[in-house]
N, C-alpha and C positions, 0 to 999 in steps of 0.2 A: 875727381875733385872732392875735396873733402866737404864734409857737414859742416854749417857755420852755425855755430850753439852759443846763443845769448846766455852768459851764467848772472843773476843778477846774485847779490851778496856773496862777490868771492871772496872778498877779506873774512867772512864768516866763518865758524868749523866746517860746515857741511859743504862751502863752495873750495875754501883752499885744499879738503880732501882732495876734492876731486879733480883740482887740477893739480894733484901730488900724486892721481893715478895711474899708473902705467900706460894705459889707453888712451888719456886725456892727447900725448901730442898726435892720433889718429882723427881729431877730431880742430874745427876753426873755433875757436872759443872768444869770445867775445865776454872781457871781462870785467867791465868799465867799475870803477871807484863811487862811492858815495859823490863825492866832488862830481863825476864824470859824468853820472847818471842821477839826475836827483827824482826817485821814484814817487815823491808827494809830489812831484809835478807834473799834471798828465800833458800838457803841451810839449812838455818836454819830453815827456816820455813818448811819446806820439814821434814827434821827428825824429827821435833816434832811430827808432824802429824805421821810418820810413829811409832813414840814409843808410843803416846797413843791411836790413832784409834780412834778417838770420833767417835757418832753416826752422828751428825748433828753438823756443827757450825754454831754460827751466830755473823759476822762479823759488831763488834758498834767501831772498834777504827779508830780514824782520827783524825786528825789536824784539830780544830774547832775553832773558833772565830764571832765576831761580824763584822759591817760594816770596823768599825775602824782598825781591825787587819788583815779583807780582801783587806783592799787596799794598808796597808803599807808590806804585807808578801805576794803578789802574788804567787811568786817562791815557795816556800815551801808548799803555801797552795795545788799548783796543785803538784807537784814533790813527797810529801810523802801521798798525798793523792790518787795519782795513782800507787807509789807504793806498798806500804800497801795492797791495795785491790787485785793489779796483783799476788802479791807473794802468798797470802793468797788463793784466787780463784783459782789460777793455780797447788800449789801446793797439794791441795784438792781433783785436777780431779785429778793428777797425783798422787795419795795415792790411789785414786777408793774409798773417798765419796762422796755417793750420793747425799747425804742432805745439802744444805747452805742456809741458810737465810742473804742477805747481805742490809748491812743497808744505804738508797740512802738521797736525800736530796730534799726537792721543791725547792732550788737553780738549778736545774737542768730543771727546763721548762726555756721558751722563755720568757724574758723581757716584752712583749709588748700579750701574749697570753691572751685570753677571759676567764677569769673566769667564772664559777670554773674551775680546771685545772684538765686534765682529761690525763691518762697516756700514751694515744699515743700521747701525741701533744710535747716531749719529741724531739730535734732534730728540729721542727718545726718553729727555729726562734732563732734570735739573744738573747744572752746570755746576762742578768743584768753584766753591767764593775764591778758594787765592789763588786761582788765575782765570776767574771767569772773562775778562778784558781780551784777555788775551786766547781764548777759546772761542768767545763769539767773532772775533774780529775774524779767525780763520775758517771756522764754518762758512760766514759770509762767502769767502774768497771761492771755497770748495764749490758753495753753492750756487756761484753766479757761473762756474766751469761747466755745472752740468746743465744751466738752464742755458747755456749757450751751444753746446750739445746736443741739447732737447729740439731745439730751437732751426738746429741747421748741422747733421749729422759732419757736413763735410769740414766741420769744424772739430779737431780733437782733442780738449782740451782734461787734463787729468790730475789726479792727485794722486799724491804718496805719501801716507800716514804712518809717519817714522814715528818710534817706541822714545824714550828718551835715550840721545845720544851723547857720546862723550870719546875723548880723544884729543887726538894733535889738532891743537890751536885752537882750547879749550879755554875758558874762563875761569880762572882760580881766586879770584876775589872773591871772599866771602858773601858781597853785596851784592850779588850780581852771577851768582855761579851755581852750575847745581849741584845734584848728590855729590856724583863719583870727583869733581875735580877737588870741588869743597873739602871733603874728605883725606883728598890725597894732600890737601894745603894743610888741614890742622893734623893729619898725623905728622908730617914732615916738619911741621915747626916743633910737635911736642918733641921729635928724635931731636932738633938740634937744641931746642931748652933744656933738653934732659930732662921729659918733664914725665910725669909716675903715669898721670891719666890724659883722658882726651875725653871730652862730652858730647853727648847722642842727644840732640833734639827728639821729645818723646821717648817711646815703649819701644822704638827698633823693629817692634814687629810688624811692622807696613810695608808690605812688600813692593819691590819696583824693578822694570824690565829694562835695563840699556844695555843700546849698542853700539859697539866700536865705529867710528866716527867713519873711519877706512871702510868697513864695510857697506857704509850706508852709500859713499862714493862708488863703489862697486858697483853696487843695486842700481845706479843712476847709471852708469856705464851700459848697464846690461839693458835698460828701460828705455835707453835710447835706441839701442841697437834691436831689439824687438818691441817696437814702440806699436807696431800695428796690431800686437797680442797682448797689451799694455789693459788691464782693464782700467775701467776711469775712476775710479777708486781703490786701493789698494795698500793695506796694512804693510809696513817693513818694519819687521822685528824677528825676534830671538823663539817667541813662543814659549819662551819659559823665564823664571824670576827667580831674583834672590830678595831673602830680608836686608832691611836697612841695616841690622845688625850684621849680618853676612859679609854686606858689601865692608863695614869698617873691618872687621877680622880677615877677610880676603887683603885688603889692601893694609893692612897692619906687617899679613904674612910676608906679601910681595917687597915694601921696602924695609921693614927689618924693625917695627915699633913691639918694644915687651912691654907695656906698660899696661894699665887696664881701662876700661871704657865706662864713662857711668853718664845714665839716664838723666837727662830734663825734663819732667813730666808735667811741666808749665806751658814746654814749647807746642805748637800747631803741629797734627801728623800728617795732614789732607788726606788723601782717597788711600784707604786701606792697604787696596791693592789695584793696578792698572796693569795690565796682562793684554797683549794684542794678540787676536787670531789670527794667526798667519797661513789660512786655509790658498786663500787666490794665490799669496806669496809663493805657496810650493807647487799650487797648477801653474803658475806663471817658468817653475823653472828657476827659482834660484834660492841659496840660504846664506845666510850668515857663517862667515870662517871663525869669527876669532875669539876667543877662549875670554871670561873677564881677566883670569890672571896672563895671559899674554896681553888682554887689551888696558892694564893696570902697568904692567909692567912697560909696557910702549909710550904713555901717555906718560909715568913721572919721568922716565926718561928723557920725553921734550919739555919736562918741565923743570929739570937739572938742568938743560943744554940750553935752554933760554934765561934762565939764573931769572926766573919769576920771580918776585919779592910776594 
């Protein structure tokens, strides 16, 4: 009999990966729609869980954006992104499942902490301001996982602290999108304007760690399948970074822009650098495949074949 895995946010990148990965039809996947599942409602969320019983869920839905859309949407980013996670968590002990997998953010370390960033240092410091909203709201989530944990071992509840991701069925709206897609939007429009340049919010030189969207589906595959050696906190990432700069000349190379790149140095750079330790990630047994130029190269691809505006 197969696993029944509640996925919530699967219209999202992280949940349509996954059920776009190979191993997904091994599994009963339970995918219910925003309409289907309204997660700010915990009675509602309560009975769902009581009429289907999944074995394990794992919680990828949130109110997500770029720098841009963390600062002009504070309120909401932290409000449905604590609630979502409370209803859903809460209402899961109180069903008597054992299993969750809930999906955290490296917005959740300290601004100003020593890379690489290593999962106790969580709480240890002043939160990055353009997306504090959205950092506190997931600590929360993390944090009621372990006090329920603490509270009643036979309960497993976990987190996975993905790097920033990026990939198929990604966000390219400038308003709303981050690095790598953002990127691959205004080089792609500068090729079809013809256009000489393309502008770099900031100095370029802040570094940042993403990973292939596919991959992080992966990691979820494997987390499920060795869920009992799962520890309850757990970094997924690359363990290494490119410059801001980097990433535009990488993805310049990849779709074919000659033109040149000039600095804003009015715009906001946030946290210097964010670098996750992927120490547990490699005892745990598994790494990241995919290359940024294969994971560049994959990602404007579905952004050709879906004729993205």
């Amino acid at each position: 009999m197969k696993m029944s895995v509640l996925l919530t946010g699967a219209s999202g990148m992280v949940g349509r990966n996954f059920l776009e990965h190979p191993e997904a039809c091994n599994f009963e996947i339970l995918a219910p729609s925003g309409s289907g599942l309204n997660l700010l409602d915990y009675a509602t969320v309560k009975e769902y869980l009581i009429n289907f019983k999944p074995d394990i869920v794992i919680h990828a839905a949130g109110k997500v954006g770029g720098i841009q859309a963390n600062i002009r949407e504070p309120v909401r980013f932290l409000l449905e992104n604590l609630d979502m996670g409370r209803n859903l968590v809460w209402a899961a002990h109180e069903t008597g499942i054992k299993k969750l997998i809930n999906i955290g953010s490296s917005c959740m370390y300290p601004r100003n902490a020593p890379n690489p960033l290593k999962e106790d240092m969580i709480l240890h410091g002043e939160l990055e301001p353009t997306n504090e909203g959205y950092a506190l709201a997931k600590i929360a989530v993390a944090r009621l996982c372990e006090y329920i944990v603490r509270e009643n071992p036979e309960y497993q509840y976990k987190t996975l602290i993905p790097c920033n991701l990026y990939g198929r069925w990604d966000k390219f709206d400038p308003s709303n999108s981050h690095l790598v897609p953002a990127i691959i939007k205004k080089v792609h429009d500068a090729i079809i304007a013809n256009g000489k340049e393309v502008g770099i919010w900031s100095s370029g030189t802040a570094r940042r760690e993403f990973m292939y969207a596919g991959d992080m589906a992966d990691c979820l595959v494997h987390a499920i399948r060795n869920f009992n050696s799962l520890p309850l906190s757990m970094n997924v990432g690359l363990g290494y970074d490119y410059t801001i700069d980097e990433y535009y000349r990488i993805t310049a190379e990849v779709i074919g822009f000659k033109g040149k790149f000039v600095h804003d140095l009015s715009k906001p750079e946030g946290m210097r650098q964010k670098l996750v330790d992927v120490s547990r990630l490699k005892s745990f047994g598994w790494q990241a495949k995919t290359s940024l130029e294969e994971g560049i190269e994959k990602t404007y691809k579905f952004y050709l074949e879906r004729g993205i505006k």
